[in-house]
C-alpha positions as a Markdown table, in Angstrom:
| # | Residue | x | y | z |
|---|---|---|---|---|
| 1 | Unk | -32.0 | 118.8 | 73.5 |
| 2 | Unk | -32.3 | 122.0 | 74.8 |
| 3 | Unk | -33.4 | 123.4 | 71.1 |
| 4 | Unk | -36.5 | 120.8 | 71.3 |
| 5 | Unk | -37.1 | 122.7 | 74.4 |
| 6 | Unk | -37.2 | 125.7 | 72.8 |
| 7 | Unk | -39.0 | 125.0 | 70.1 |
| 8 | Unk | -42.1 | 123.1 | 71.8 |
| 9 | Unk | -42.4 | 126.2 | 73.5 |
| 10 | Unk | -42.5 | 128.5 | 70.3 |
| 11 | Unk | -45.1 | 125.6 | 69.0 |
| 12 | Unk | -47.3 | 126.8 | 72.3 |
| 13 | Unk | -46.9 | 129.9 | 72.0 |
| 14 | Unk | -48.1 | 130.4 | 68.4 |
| 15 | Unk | -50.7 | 127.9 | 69.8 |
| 16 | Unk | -52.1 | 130.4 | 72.1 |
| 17 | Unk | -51.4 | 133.2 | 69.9 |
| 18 | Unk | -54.1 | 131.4 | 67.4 |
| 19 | Unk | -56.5 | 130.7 | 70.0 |
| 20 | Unk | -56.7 | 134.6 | 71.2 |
| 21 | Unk | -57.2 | 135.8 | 67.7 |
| 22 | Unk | -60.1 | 133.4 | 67.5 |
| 23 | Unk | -61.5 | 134.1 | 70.6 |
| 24 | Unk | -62.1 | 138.0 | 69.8 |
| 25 | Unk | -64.6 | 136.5 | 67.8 |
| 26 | Unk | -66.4 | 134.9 | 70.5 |
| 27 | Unk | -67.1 | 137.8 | 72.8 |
| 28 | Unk | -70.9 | 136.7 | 73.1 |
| 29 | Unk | -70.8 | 135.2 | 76.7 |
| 30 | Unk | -68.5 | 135.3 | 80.3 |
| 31 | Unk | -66.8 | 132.1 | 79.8 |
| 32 | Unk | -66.0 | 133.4 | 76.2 |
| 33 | Unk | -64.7 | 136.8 | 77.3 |
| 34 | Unk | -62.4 | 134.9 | 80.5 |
| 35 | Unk | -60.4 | 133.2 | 78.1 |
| 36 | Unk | -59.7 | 136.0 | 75.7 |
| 37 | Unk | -58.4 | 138.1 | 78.9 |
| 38 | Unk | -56.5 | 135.4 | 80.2 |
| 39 | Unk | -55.0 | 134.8 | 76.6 |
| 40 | Unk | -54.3 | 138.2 | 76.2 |
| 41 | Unk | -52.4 | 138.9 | 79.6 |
| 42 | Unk | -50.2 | 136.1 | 78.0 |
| 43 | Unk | -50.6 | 136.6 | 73.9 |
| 44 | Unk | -50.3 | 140.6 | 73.9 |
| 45 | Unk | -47.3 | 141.6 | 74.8 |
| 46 | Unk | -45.7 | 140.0 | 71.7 |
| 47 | Unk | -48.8 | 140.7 | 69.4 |
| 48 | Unk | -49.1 | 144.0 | 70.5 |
| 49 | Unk | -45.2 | 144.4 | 69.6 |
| 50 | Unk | -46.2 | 143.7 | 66.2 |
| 51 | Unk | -49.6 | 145.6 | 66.1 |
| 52 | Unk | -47.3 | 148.7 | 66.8 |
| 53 | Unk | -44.5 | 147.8 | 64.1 |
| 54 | Unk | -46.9 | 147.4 | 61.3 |
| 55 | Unk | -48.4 | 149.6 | 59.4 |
| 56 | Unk | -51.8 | 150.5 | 59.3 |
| 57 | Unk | -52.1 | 150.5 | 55.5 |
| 58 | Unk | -51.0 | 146.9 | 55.2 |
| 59 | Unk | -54.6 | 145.9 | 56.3 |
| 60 | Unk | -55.7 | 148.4 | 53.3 |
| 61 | Unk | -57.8 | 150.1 | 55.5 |
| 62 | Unk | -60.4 | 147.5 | 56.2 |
| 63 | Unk | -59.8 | 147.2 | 59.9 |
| 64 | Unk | -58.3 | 143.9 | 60.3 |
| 65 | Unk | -55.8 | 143.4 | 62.5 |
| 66 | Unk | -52.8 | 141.6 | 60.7 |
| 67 | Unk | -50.5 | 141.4 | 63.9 |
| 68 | Unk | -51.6 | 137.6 | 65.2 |
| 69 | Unk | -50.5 | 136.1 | 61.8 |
| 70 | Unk | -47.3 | 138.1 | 61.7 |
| 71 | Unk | -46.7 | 136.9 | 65.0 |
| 72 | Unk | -47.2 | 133.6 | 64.2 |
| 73 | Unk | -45.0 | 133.8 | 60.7 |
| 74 | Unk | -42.1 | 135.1 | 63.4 |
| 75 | Unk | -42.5 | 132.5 | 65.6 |
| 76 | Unk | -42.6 | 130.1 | 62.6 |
| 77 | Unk | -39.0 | 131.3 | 61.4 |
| 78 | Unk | -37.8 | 131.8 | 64.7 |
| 79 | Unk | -38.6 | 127.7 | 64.9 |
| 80 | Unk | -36.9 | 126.9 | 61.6 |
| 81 | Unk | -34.0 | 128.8 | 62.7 |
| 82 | Unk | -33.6 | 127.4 | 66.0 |
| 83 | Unk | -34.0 | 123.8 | 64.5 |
């Protein structure tokens, strides 16, 4: 029971994780730039984890930031292992 627990939470997580990276896309407007701060007072700790463990040449140079998927990948495992 308490691994269903765990889990859902993982599920949100990687939920919001997946929202912030596409909401530094949307930096046009206010409302747009609220919800990537809020996300990322929640989302960047972790992320930001991984932004510093990876290298920069896995992007190949092309300035793209890698860390929300290998976050998400993580918390994927960490789900399958829990379950």
């Amino acid at each position: 029971m308490t691994a269903d627990w765990v889990v859902q939470a993982l599920r949100l997580y990687e939920l919001l994780i997946f929202i912030y990276a596409l909401s530094s896309w949307f930096v046009g407007n206010e409302t747009a730039r609220a919800v990537n701060r809020a996300l990322a007072v929640v989302c960047e700790p972790f992320v930001g984890l991984i932004r510093r463990i990876l290298p920069d040449q896995l992007s190949g140079g092309a300035g793209v930031d890698l860390a929300p998927l290998v976050a998400m990948i993580v918390l994927i495992a960490a789900q399958s292992i829990i379950r």
